[in-house]
C-alpha positions as CSV (number, residue, x, y, z in Angstrom):
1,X,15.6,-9.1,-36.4
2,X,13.9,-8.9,-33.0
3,X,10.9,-10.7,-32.6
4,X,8.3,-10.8,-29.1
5,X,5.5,-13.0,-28.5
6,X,2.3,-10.9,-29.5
7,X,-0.8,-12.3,-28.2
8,X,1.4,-14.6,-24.7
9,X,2.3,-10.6,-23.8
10,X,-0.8,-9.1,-24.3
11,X,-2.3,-11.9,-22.0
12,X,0.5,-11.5,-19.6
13,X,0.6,-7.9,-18.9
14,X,-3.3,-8.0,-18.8
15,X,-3.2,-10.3,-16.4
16,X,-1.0,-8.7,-13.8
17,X,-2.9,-5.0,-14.4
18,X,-6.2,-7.2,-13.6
19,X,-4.6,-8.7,-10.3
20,X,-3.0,-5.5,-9.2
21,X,-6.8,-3.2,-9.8
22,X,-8.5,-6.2,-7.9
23,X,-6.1,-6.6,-5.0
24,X,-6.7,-2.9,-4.7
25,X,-10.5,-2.9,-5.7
26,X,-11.0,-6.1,-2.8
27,X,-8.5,-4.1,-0.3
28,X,-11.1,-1.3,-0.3
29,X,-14.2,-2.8,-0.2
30,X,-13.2,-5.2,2.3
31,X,-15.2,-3.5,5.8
32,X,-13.6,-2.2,8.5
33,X,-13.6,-5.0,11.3
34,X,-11.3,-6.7,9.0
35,X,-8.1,-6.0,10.2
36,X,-4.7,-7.6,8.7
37,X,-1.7,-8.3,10.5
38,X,1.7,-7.0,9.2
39,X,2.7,-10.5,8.3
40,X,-0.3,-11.2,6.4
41,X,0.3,-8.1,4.4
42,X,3.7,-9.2,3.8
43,X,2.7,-12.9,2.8
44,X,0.0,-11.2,0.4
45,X,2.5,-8.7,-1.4
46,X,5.2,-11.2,-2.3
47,X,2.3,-13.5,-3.6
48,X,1.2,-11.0,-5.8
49,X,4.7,-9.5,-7.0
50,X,6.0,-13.3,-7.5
51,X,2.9,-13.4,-9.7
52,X,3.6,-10.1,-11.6
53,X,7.1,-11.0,-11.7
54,X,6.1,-14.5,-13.6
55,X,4.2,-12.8,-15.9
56,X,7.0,-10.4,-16.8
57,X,9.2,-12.6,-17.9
58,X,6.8,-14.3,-20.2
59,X,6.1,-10.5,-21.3
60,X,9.7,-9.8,-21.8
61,X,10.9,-12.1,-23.4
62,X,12.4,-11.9,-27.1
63,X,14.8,-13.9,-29.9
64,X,17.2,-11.4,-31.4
65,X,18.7,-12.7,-34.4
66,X,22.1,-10.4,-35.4
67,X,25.3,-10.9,-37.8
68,X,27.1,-12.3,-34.5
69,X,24.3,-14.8,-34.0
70,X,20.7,-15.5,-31.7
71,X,20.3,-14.0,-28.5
72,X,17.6,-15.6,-26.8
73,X,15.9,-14.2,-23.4
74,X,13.1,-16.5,-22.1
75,X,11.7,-15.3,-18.9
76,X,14.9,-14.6,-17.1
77,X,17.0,-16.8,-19.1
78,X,19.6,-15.3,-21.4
79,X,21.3,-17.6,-24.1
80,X,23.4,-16.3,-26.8
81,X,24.6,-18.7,-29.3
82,X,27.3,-17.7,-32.1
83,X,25.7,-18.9,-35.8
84,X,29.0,-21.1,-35.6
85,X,27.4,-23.0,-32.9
86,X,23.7,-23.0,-34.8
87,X,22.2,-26.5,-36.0
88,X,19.4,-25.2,-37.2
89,X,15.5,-24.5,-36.3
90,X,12.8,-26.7,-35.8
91,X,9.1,-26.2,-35.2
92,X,7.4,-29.7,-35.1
93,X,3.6,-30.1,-35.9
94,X,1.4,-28.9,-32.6
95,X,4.6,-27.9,-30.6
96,X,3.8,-24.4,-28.7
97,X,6.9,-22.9,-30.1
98,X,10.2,-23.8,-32.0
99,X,13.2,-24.7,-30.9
100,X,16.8,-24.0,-31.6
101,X,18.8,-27.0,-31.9
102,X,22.4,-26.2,-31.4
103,X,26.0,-28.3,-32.9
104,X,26.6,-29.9,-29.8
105,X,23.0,-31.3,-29.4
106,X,21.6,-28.3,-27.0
107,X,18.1,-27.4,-27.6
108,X,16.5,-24.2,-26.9
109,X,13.3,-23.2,-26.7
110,X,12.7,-20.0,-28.4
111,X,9.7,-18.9,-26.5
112,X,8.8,-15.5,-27.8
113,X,7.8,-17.5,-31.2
114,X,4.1,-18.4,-30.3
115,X,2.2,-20.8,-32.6
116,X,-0.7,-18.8,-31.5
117,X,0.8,-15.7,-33.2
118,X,0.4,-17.1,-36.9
119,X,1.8,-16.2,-39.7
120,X,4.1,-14.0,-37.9
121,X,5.5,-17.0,-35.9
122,X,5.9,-18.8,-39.7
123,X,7.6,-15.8,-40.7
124,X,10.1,-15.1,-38.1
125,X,11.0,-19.3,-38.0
126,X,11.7,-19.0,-41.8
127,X,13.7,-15.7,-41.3
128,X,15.8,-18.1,-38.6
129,X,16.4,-20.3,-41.0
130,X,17.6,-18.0,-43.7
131,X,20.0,-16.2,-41.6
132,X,21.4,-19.3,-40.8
133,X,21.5,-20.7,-44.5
């Protein structure tokens, strides 16, 4: 079982094609007596790729549930946990996102299970839960 956030990367990638068509779309129509150093176009390219690079790793991220046991990636942050180590799941009332709660008290956030996504987030927290019954 692999599950993605739906609607966070569908807001995410949006985002950064929006902010990469208007940096070009201002870059153009900007007239000619404006003139940018090279260090100013440096400062505004690693603005706008630490931007796009934020928004990919909300994009990419995923919980990959296997026999061996949850692999978690949130933004650039890899956990795997063996289902040895697994306490169990919990999604509180009005949290964002559940978390998985580990043997030795660890808590992980298992961001690519949005609230906002509905009944799939429901579903994919009670899958969790059955592989680790």
């Amino acid at each position: 079982m692999t599950v993605r956030p739906q609607g966070a990367r569908v807001v995410a990638y949006g985002v950064a094609a929006i902010l990469l068509v208007l940096t070009a779309v201002i870059g153009l129509a900007l007239p000619d007596e404006i003139v940018f150093r090279f260090s100013e176009k440096v400062t505004l390219a690693l603005i706008l790729a630490a931007a796009i690079g934020l928004l990919h790793g909300v994009g990419r991220s995923f919980v990959r549930a296997d026999d061996d046991g949850v692999e978690v990636l949130n933004g650039y942050r890899r956990h795997h946990v063996p289902w040895s180590q697994v306490e169990g799941v919990s999604m509180r009332e009005g949290a964002p996102w559940p978390t998985l709660v580990t043997t030795d008290d660890e808590r992980i956030m298992l961001f690519a299970i949005q609230r906002t996504d509905g009944p799939r987030s429901r579903d994919a927290v009670q899958k969790l839960r059955e592989w680790i019954a």
